[in-house]
KEKE-3310 file (N, C-alpha, C; in steps of 0.2 Angstrom, whole numbers, plus 5000, padded with zeros to 4 digits):
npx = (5484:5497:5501:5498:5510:5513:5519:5517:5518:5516:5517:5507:5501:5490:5483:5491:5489:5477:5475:5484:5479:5465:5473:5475:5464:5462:5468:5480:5500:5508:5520:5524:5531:5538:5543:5551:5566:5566:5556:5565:5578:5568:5562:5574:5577:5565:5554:5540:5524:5515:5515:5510:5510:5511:5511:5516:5529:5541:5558:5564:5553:5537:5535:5549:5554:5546:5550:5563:5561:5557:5568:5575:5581:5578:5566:5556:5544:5535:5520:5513:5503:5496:5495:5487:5484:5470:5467:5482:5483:5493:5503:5499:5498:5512:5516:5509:5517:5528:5528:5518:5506:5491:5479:5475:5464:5466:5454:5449:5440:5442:5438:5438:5451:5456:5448:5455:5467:5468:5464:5475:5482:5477:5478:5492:5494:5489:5495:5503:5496:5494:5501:5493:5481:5462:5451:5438:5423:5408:5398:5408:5420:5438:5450:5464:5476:5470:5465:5453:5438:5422:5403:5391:5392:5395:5403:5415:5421:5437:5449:5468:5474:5465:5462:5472:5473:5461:5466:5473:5470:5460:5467:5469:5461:5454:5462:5474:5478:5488:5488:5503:5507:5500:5501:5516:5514:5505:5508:5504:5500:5494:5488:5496:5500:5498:5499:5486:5479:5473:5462:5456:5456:5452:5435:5430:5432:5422:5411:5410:5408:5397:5384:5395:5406:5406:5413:5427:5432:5434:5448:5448:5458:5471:5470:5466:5453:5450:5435:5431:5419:5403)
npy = (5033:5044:5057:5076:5087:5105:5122:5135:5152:5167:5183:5190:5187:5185:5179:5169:5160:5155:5150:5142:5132:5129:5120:5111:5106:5098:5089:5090:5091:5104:5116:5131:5148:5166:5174:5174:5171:5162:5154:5150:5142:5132:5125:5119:5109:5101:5090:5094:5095:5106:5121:5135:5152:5170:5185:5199:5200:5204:5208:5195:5195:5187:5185:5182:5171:5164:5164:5160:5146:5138:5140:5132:5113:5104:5110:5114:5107:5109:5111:5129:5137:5155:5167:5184:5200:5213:5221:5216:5214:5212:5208:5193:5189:5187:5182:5170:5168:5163:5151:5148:5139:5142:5154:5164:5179:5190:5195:5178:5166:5151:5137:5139:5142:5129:5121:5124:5121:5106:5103:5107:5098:5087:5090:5084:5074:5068:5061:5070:5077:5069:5073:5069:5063:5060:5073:5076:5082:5079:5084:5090:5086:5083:5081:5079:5073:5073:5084:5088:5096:5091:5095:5087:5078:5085:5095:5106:5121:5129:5139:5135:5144:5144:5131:5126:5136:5132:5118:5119:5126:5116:5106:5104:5106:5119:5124:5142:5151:5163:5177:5177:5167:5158:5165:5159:5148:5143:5144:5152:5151:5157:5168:5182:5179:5187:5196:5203:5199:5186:5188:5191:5181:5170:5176:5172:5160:5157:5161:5151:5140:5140:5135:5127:5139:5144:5136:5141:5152:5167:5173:5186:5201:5192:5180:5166:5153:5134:5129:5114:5110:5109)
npz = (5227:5225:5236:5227:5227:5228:5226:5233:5228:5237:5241:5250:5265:5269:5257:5254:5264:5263:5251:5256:5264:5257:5250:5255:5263:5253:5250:5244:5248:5251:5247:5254:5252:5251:5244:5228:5226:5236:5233:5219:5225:5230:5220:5216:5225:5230:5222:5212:5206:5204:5202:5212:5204:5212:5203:5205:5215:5227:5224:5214:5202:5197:5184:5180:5188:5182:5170:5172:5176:5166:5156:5163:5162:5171:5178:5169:5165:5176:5178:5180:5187:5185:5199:5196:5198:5194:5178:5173:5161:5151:5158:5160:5147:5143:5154:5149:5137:5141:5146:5155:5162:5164:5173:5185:5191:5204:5214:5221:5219:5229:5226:5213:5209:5214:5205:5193:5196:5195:5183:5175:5181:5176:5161:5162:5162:5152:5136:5125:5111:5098:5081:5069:5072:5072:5078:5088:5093:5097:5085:5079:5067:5063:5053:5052:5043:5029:5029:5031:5037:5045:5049:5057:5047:5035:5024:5029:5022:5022:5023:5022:5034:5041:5043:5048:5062:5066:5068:5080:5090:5091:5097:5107:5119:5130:5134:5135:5120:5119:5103:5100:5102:5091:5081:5077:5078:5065:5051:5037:5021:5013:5018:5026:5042:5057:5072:5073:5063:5067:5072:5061:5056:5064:5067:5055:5052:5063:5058:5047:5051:5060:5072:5079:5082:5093:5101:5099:5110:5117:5125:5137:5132:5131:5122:5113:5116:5114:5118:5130:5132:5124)
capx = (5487:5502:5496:5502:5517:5510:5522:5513:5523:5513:5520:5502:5500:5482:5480:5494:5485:5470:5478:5488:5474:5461:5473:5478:5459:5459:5474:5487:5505:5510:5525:5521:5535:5535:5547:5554:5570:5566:5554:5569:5578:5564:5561:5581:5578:5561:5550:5535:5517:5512:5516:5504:5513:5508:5516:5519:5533:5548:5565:5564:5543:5532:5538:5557:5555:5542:5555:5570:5559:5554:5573:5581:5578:5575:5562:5554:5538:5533:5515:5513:5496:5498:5489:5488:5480:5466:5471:5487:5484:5500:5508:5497:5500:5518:5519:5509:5521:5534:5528:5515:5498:5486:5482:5469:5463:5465:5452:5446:5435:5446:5434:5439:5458:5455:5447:5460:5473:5464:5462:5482:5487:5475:5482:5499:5495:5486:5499:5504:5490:5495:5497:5490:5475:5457:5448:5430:5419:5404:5398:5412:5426:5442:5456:5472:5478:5464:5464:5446:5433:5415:5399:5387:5394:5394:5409:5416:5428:5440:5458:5473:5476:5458:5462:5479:5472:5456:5469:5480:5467:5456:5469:5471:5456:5454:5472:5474:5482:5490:5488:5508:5507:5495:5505:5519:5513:5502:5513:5497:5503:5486:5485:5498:5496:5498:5495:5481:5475:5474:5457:5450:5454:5443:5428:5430:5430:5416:5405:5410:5407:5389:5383:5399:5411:5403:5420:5434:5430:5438:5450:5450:5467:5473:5470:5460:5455:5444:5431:5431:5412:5400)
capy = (5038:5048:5067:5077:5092:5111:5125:5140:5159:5171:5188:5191:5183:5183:5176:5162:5153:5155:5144:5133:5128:5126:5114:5107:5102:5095:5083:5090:5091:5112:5121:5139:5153:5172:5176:5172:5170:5153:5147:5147:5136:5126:5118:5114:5103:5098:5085:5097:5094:5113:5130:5141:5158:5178:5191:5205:5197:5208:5205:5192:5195:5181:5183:5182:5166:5158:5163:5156:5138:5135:5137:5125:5107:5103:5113:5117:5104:5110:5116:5134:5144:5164:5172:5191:5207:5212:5225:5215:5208:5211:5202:5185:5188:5187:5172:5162:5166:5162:5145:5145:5134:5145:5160:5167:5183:5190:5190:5173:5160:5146:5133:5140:5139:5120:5118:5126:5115:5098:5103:5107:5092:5082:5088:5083:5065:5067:5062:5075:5077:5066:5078:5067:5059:5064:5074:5075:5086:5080:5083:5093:5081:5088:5075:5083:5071:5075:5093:5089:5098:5091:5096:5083:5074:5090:5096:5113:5122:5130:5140:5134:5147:5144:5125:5127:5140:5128:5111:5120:5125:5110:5098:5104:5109:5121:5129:5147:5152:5172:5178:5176:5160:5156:5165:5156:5140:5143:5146:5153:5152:5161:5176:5183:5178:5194:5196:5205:5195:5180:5191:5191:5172:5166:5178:5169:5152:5157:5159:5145:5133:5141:5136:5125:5143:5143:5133:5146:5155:5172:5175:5193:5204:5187:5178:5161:5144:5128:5124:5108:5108:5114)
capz = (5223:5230:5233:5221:5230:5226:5230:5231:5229:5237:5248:5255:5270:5271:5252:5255:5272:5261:5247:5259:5269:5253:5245:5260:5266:5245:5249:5242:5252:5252:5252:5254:5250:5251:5237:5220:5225:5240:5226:5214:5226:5233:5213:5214:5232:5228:5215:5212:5201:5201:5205:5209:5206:5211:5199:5210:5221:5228:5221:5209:5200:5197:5178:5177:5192:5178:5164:5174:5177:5160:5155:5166:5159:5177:5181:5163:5163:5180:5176:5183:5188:5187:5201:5195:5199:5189:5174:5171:5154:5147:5160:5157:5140:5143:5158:5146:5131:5144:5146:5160:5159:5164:5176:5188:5192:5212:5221:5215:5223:5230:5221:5206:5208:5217:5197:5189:5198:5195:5176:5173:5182:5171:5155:5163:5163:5144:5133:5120:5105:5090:5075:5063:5076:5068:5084:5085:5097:5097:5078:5073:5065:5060:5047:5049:5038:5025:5029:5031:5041:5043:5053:5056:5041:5029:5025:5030:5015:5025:5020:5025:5039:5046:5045:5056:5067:5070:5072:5084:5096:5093:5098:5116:5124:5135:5135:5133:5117:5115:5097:5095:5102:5086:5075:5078:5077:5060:5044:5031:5011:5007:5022:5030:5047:5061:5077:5072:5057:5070:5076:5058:5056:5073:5065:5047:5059:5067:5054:5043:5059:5064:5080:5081:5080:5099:5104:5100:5115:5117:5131:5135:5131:5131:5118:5111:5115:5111:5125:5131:5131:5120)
cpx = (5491:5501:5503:5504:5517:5514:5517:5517:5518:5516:5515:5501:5494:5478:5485:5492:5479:5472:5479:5481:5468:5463:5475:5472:5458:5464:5478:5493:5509:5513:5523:5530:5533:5538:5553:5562:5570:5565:5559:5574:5575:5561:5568:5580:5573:5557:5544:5532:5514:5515:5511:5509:5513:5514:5521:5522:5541:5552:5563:5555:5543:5535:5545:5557:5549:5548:5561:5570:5560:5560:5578:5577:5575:5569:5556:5548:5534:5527:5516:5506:5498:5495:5491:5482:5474:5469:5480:5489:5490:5504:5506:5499:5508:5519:5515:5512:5527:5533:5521:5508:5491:5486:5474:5467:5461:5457:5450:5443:5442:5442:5438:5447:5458:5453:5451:5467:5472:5464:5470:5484:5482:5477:5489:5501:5494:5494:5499:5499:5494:5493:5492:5483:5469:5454:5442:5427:5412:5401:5404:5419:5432:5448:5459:5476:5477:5464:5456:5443:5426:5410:5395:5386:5396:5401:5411:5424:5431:5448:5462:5474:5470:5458:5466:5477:5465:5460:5471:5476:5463:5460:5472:5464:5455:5461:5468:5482:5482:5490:5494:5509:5503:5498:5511:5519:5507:5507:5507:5503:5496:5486:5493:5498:5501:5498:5488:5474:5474:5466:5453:5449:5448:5437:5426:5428:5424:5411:5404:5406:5403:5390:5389:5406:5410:5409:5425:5431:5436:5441:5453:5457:5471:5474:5463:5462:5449:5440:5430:5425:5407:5396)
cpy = (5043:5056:5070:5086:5097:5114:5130:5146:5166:5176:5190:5188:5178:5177:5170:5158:5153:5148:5139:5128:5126:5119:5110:5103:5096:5087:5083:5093:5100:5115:5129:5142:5162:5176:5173:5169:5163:5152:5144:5140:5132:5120:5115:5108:5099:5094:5088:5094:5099:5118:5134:5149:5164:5179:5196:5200:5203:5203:5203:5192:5187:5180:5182:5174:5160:5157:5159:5149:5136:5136:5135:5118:5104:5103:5115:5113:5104:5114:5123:5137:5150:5165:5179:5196:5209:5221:5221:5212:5207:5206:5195:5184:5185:5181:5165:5162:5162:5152:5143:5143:5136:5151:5160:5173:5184:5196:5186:5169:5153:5139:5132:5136:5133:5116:5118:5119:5109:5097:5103:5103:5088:5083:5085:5077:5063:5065:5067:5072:5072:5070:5075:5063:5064:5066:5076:5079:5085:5080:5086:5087:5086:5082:5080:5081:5072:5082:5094:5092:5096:5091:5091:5078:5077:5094:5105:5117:5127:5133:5136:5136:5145:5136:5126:5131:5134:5121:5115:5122:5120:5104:5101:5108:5111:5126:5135:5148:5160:5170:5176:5170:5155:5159:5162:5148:5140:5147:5145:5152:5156:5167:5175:5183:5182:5193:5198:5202:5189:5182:5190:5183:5169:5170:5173:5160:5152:5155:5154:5139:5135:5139:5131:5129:5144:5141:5136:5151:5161:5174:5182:5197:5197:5183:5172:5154:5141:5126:5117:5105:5113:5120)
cpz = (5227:5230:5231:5227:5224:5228:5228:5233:5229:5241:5251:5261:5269:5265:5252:5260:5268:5255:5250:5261:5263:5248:5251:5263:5259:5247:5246:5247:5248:5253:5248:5254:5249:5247:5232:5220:5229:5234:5224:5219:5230:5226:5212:5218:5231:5224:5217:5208:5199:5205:5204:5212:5205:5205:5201:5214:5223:5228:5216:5208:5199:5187:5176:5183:5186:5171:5166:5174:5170:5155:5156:5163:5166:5179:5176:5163:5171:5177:5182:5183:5189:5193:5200:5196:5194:5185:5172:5167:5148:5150:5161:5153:5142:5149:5152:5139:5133:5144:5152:5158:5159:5170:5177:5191:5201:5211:5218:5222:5224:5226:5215:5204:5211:5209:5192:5189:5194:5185:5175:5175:5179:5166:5156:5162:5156:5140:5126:5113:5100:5085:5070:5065:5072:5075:5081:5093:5094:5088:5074:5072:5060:5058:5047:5043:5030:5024:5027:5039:5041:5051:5052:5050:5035:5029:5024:5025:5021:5023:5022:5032:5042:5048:5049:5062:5071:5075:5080:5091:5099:5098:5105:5119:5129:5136:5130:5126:5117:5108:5095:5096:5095:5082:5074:5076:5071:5056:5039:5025:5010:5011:5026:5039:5054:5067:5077:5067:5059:5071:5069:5054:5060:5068:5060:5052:5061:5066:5049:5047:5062:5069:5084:5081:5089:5103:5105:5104:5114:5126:5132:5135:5132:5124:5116:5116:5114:5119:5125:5130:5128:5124)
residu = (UNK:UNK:UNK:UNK:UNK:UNK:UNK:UNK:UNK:UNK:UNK:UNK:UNK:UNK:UNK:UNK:UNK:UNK:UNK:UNK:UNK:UNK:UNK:UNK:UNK:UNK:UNK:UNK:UNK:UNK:UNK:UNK:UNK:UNK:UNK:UNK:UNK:UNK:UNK:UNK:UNK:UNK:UNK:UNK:UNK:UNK:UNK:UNK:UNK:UNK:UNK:UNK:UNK:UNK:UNK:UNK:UNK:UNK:UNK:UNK:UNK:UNK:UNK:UNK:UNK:UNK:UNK:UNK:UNK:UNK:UNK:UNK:UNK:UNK:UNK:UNK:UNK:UNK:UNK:UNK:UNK:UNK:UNK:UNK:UNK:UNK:UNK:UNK:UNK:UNK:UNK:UNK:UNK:UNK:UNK:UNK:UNK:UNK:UNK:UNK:UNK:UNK:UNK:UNK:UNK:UNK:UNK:UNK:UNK:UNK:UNK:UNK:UNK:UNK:UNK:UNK:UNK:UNK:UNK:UNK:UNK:UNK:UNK:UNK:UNK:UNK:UNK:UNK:UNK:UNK:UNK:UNK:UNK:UNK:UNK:UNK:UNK:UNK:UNK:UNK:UNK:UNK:UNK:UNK:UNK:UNK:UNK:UNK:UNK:UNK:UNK:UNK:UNK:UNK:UNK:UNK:UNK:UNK:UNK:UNK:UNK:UNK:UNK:UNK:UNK:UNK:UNK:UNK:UNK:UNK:UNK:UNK:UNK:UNK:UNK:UNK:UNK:UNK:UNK:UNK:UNK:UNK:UNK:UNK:UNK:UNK:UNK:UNK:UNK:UNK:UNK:UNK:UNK:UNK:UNK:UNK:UNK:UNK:UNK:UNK:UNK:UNK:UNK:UNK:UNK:UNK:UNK:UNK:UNK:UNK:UNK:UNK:UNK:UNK:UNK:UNK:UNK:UNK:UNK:UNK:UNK:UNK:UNK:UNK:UNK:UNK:UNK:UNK:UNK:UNK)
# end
């Protein structure tokens, strides 16, 4: 298998050799960069698989170089990892409305991001969910088509909005969803659906789907998602 070509944009020194050399003992092939502006042209010269990219970067941030990518058709299905400072939950919020895949809090364990990585390039290879495919965790079975819900065979009544809020996290596991990314992509006819009213859906969820509400995992000042394991 061909190693999969990681640019990493970090201005720390000490947190970029700590990166290069953790994916470098993994096997993967490593360009390293120290601000926003090489990155932007190292993805024009380049055939990348991931970007892991700080926030804080002098000149061009970590967020106007993630918004620049994911508006060039070039550059736009490049998965992206945030690394961000901690307190910076507006600005997760905001790279992963922008488009990026996931995001890790500094100081982090290099394991972790070694986990993170491996995970974003296995979605990359998954092909895109089939809306009308039935997904199933274990007991929970969810018919898009049916606009059924059932637990252990027994079937769970469900609104409308509490249906689409559940398909949309159910059918990608693991991904972080923001509230507005979930309002967005849920059109209620029964509830106005908010930013806010996204919070009293997931509870309503919760408890309809008892020890199976356990899934919609909350990610904090961030937003939702579906664990992949119970």
């Amino acid at each position: 298998m061909l190693e999969k070509r990681i640019l990493v944009v970090e201005d720390e020194e000490d947190i970029l050799e700590l990166v290069r050399y953790n994916l470098s003992r993994e096997g993967y092939q490593v360009l390293c960069t120290t601000s926003g502006e090489e990155a932007l042209k190292i993805t024009q010269s380049e055939a990348l698989d991931l970007i892991v990219l700080d926030l804080m970067l002098p000149g061009i941030d970590g967020l106007e170089v993630a918004k620049i990518l994911k508006n060039d058709s070039k550059t736009q299905d490049i998965p992206i990892i945030m690394l961000t400072a901690k307190g910076e939950e507006a600005d997760i919020v905001t790279g992963l409305e922008l488009g990026a895949d996931d995001y890790i809090t500094k100081p982090f364990s290099p394991r972790i991001l070694i986990a993170r990585i491996r995970a974003v390039l296995r979605r990359k290879t998954i092909k895109p969910p089939d809306e009308t495919s039935i997904i199933q965790h274990h007991g929970l079975i969810i018919h898009p088509g049916r606009r059924d819900v059932r637990i252990n065979g027994k079937p769970v009544e469900l609104t409308y909005t509490e249906f689409e809020v559940l398909h949309y996290l159910a059918k990608r596991p693991g991904w972080v969803f923001t509230r507005y990314q979930i309002v967005e992509a849920v059109r209620g006819d029964d509830y106005p659906v908010t930013d806010r009213s996204v919070d009293v859906q997931i509870v309503g969820l919760r408890k309809k789907l008892g020890p199976f509400g356990e899934y919609i995992e909350t990610v904090r000042g961030v937003g939702y998602r579906f664990r992949e394991k119970p």
